[in-house]
N, CA, C and O atoms as a GROMACS GRO file, in nm:
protein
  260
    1UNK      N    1   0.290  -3.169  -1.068
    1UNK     CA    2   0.218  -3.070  -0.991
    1UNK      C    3   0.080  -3.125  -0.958
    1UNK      O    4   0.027  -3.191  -1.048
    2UNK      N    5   0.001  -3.107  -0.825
    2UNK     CA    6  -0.092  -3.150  -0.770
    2UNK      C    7  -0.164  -3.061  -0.857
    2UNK      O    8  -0.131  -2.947  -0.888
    3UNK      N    9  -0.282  -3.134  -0.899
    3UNK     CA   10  -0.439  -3.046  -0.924
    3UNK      C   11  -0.509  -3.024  -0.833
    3UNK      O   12  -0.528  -3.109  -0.746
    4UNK      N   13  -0.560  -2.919  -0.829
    4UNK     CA   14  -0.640  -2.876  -0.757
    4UNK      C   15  -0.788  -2.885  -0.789
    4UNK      O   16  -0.825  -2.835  -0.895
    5UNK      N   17  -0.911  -2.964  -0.677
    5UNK     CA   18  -1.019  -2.966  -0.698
    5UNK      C   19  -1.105  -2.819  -0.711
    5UNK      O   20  -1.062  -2.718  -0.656
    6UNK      N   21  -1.220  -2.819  -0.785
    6UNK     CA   22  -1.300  -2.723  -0.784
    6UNK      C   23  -1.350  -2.638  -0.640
    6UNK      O   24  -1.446  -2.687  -0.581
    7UNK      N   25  -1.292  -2.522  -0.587
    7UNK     CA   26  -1.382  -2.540  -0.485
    7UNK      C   27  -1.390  -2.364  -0.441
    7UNK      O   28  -1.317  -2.278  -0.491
    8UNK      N   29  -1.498  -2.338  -0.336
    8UNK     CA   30  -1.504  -2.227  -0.334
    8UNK      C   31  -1.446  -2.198  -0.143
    8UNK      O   32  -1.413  -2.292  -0.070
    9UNK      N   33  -1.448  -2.090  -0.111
    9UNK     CA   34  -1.441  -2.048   0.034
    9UNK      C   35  -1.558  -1.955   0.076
    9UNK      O   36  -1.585  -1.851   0.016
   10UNK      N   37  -1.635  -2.007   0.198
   10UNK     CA   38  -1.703  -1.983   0.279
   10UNK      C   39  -1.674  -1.821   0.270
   10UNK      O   40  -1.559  -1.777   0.260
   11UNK      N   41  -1.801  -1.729   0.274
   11UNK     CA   42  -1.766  -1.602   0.280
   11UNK      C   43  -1.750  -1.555   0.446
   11UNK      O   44  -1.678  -1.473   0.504
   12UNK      N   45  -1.824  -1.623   0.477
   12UNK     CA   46  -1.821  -1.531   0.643
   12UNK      C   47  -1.670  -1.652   0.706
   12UNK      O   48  -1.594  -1.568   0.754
   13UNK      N   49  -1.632  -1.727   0.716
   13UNK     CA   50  -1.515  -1.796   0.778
   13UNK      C   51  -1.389  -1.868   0.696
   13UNK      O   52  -1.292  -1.931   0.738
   14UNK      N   53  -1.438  -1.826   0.546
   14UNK     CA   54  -1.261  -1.833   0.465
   14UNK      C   55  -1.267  -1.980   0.459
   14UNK      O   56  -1.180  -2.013   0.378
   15UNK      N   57  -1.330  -2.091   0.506
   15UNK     CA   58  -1.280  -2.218   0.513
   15UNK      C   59  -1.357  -2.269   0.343
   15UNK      O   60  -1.460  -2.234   0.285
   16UNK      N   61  -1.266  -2.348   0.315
   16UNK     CA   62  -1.266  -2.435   0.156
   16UNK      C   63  -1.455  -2.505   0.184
   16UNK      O   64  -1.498  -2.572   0.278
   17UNK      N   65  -1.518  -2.461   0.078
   17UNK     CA   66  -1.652  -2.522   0.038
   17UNK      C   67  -1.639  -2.608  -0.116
   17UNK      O   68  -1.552  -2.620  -0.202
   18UNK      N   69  -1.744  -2.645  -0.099
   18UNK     CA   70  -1.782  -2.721  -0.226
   18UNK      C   71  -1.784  -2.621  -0.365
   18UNK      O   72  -1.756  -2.505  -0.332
   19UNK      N   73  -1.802  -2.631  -0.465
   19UNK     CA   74  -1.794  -2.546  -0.570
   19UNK      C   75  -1.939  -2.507  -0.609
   19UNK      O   76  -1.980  -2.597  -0.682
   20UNK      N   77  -2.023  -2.423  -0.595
   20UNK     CA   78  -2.138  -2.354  -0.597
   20UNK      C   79  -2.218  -2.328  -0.476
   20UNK      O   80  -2.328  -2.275  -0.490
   21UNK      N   81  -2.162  -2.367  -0.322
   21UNK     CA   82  -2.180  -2.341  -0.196
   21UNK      C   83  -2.088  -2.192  -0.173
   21UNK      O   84  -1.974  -2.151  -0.199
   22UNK      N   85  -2.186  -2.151  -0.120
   22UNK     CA   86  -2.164  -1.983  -0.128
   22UNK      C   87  -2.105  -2.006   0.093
   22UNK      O   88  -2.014  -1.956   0.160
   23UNK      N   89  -2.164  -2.059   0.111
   23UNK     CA   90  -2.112  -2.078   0.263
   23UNK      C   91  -2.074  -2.211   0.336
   23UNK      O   92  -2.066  -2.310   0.263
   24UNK      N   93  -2.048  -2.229   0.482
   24UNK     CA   94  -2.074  -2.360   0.490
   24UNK      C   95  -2.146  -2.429   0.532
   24UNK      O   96  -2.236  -2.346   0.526
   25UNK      N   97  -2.215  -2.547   0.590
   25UNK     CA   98  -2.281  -2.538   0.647
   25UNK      C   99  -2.302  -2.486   0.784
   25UNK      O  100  -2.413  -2.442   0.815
   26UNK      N  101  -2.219  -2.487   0.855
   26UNK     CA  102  -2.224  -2.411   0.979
   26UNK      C  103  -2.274  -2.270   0.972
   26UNK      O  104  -2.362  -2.234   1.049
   27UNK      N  105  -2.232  -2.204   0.899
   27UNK     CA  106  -2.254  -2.036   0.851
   27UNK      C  107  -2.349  -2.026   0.770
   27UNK      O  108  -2.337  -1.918   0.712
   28UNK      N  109  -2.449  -2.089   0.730
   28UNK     CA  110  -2.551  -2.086   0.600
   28UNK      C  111  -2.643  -1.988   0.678
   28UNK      O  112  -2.636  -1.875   0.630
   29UNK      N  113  -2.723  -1.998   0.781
   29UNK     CA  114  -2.839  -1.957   0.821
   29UNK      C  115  -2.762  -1.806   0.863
   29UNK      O  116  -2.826  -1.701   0.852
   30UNK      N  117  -2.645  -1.806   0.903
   30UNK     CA  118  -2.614  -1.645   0.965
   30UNK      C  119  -2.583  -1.519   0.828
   30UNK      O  120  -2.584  -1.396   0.825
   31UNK      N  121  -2.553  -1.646   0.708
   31UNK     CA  122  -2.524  -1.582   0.612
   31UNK      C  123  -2.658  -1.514   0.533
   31UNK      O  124  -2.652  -1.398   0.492
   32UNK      N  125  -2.739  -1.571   0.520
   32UNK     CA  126  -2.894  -1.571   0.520
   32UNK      C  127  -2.937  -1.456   0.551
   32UNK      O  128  -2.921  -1.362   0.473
   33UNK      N  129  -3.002  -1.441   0.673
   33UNK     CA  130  -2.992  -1.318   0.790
   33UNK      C  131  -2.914  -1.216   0.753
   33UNK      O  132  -3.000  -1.131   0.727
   34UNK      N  133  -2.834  -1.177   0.737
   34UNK     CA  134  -2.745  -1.055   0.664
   34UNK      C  135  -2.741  -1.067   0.552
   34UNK      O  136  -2.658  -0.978   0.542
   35UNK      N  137  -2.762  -1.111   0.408
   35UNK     CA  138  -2.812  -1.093   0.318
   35UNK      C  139  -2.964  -1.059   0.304
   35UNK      O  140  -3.023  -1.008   0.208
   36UNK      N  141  -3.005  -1.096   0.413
   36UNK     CA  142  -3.194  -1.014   0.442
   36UNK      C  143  -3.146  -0.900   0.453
   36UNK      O  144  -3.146  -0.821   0.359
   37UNK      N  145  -3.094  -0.872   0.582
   37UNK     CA  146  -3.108  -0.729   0.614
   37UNK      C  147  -3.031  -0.632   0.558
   37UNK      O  148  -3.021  -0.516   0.595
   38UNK      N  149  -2.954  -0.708   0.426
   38UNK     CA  150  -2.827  -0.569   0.368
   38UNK      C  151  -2.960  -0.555   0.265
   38UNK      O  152  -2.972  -0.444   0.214
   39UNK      N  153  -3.068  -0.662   0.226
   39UNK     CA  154  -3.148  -0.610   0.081
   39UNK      C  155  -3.294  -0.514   0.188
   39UNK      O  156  -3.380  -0.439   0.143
   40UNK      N  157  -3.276  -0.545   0.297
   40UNK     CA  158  -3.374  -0.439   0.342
   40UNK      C  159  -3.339  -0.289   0.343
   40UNK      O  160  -3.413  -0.195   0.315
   41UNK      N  161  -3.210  -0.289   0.382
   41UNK     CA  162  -3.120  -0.169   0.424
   41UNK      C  163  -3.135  -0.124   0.289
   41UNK      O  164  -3.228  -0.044   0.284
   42UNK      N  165  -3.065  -0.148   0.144
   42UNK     CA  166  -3.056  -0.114   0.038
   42UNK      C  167  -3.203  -0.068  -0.024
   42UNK      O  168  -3.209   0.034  -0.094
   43UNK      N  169  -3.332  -0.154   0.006
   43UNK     CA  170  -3.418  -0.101  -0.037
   43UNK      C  171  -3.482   0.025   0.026
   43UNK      O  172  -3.564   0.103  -0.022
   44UNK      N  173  -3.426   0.022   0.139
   44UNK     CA  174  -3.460   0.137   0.230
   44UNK      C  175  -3.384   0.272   0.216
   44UNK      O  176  -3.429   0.384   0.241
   45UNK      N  177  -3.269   0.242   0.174
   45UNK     CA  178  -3.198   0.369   0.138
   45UNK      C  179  -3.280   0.415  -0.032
   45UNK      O  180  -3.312   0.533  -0.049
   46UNK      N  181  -3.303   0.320  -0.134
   46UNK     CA  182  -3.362   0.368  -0.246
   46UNK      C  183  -3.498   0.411  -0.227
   46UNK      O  184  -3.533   0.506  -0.297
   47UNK      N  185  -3.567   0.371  -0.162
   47UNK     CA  186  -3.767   0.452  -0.127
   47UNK      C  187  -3.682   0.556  -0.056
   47UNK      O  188  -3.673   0.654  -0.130
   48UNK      N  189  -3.607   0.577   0.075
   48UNK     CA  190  -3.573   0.725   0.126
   48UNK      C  191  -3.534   0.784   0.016
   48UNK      O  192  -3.600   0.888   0.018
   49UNK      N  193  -3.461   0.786  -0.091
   49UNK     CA  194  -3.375   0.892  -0.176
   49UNK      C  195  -3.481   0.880  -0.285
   49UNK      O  196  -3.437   0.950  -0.376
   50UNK      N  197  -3.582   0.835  -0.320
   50UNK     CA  198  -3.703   0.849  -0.404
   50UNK      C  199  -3.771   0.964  -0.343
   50UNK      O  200  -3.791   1.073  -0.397
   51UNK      N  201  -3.808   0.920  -0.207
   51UNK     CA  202  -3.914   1.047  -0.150
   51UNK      C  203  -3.811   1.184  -0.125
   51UNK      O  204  -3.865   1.287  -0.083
   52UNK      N  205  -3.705   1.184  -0.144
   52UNK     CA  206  -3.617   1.285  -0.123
   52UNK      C  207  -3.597   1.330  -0.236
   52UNK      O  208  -3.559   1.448  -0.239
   53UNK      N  209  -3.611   1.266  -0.351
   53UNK     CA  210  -3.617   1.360  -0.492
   53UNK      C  211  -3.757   1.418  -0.513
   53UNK      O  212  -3.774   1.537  -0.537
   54UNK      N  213  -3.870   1.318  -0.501
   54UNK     CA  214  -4.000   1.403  -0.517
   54UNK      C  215  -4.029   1.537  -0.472
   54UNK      O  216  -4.080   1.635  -0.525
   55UNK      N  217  -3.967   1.502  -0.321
   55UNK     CA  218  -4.017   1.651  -0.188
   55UNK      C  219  -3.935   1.769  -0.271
   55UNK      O  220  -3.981   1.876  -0.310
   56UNK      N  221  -3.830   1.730  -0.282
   56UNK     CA  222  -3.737   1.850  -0.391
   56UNK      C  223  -3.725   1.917  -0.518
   56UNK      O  224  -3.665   2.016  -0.561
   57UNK      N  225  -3.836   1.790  -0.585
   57UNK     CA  226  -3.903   1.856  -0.722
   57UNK      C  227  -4.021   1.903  -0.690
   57UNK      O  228  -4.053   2.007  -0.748
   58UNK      N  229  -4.112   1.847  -0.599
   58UNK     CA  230  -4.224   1.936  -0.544
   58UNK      C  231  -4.166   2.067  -0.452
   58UNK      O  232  -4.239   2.148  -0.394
   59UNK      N  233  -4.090   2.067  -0.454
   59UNK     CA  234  -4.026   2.221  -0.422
   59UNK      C  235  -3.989   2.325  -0.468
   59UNK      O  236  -3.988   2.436  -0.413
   60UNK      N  237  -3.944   2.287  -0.606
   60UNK     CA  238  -3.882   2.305  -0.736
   60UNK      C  239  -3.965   2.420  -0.766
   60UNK      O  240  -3.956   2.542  -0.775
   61UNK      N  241  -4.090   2.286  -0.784
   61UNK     CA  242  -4.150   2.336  -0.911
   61UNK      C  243  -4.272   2.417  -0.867
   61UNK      O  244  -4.340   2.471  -0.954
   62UNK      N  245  -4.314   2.435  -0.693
   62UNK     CA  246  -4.370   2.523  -0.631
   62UNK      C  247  -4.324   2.634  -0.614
   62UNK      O  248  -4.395   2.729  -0.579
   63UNK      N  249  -4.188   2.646  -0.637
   63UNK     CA  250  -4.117   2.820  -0.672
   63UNK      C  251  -4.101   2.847  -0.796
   63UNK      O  252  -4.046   2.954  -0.819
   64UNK      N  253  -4.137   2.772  -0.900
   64UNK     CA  254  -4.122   2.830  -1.040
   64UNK      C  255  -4.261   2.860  -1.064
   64UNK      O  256  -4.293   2.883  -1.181
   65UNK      N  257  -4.343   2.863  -0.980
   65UNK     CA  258  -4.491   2.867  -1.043
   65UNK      C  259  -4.509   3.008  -0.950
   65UNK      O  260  -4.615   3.071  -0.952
   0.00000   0.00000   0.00000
């Protein structure tokens, strides 16, 4: 039976990479770019749902008083 070398696949195009290459080179910089903007998006949904718990405990707690 053939062994098989260590290796990983390119996330955005499936094609066989090196073993700790997350992309290939062709796809590195696009992969980049959308890992920016999914950690912008994500931090942006957690500060919105922060200020959306405050406004609602400052709401709270302006009708219990």
């Amino acid at each position: 039976m053939a062994e098989l070398l260590n290796h990983q696949h390119c996330r955005v195009c499936d094609r066989a990479t090196s073993f700790g290459d997350i992309t290939c080179a062709d796809h590195k910089e696009e992969y980049e770019k959308t890992q920016k903007k999914r950690k912008r998006t994500v931090l942006m949904f957690y500060v919105g749902s922060a200020v959306l718990v405050i406004v609602l405990a400052k709401q709270l707690l302006d009708g219990l008083v």
